[in-house]
N, C-alpha and C positions, 0 to 999 in steps of 0.2 A: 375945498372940502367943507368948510365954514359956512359958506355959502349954501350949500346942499343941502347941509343938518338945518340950519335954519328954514329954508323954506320947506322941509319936511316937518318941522315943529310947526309952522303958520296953517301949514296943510290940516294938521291934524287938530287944531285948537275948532279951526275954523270948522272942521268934520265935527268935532263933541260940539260945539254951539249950536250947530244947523239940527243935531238931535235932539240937544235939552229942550230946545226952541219948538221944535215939531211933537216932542212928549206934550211941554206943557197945551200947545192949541189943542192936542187928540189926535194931532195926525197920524200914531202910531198903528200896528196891525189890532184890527178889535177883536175882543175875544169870541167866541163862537157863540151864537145865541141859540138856546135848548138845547136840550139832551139827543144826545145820539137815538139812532133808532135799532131796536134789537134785531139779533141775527137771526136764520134760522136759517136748515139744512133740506136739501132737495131729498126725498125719500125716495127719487130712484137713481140718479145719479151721484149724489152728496154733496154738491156744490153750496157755499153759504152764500146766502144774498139775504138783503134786509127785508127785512115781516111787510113793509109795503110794498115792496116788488113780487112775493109772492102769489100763487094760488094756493088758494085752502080748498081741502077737500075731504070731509072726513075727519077733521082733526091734522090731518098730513100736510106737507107745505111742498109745494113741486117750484120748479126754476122755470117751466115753459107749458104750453097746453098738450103740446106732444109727453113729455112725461107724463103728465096728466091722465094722460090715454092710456099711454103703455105703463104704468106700473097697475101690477096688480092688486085687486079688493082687500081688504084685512077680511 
């Protein structure tokens, strides 16, 4: 049992070094670069997809060209 506990302590020392070690090169996950991009809502269906996936039309933002079509003029 002695035995066990030890090479689970070796295990884990040896786990915390391999990460201080990879923090300090930068290996770690990097943070996100820019800002998210805003949302906005399809005016005939409702679906939210982001302002550059969109169509604009009008001021209205649609989710595909068939919506586009089919919703009607203000």
């Amino acid at each position: 049992m002695k035995i066990i506990l030890l090479v689970l302590g070796l295990l884990l020392v040896c786990w915390i070094l391999r990460s201080y070690r990879g923090r300090l090169r930068g290996d770690g996950p990097r943070p996100a670069s820019g800002a998210g991009e805003d949302m906005v809502r399809c005016a005939h269906c409702g679906v939210h997809l982001p302002r550059g996936e969109s169509i604009v039309t009008q001021g209205s933002f649609y989710c595909s060209p068939e919506h586009q079509r089919e919703h009607p003029p203000r």
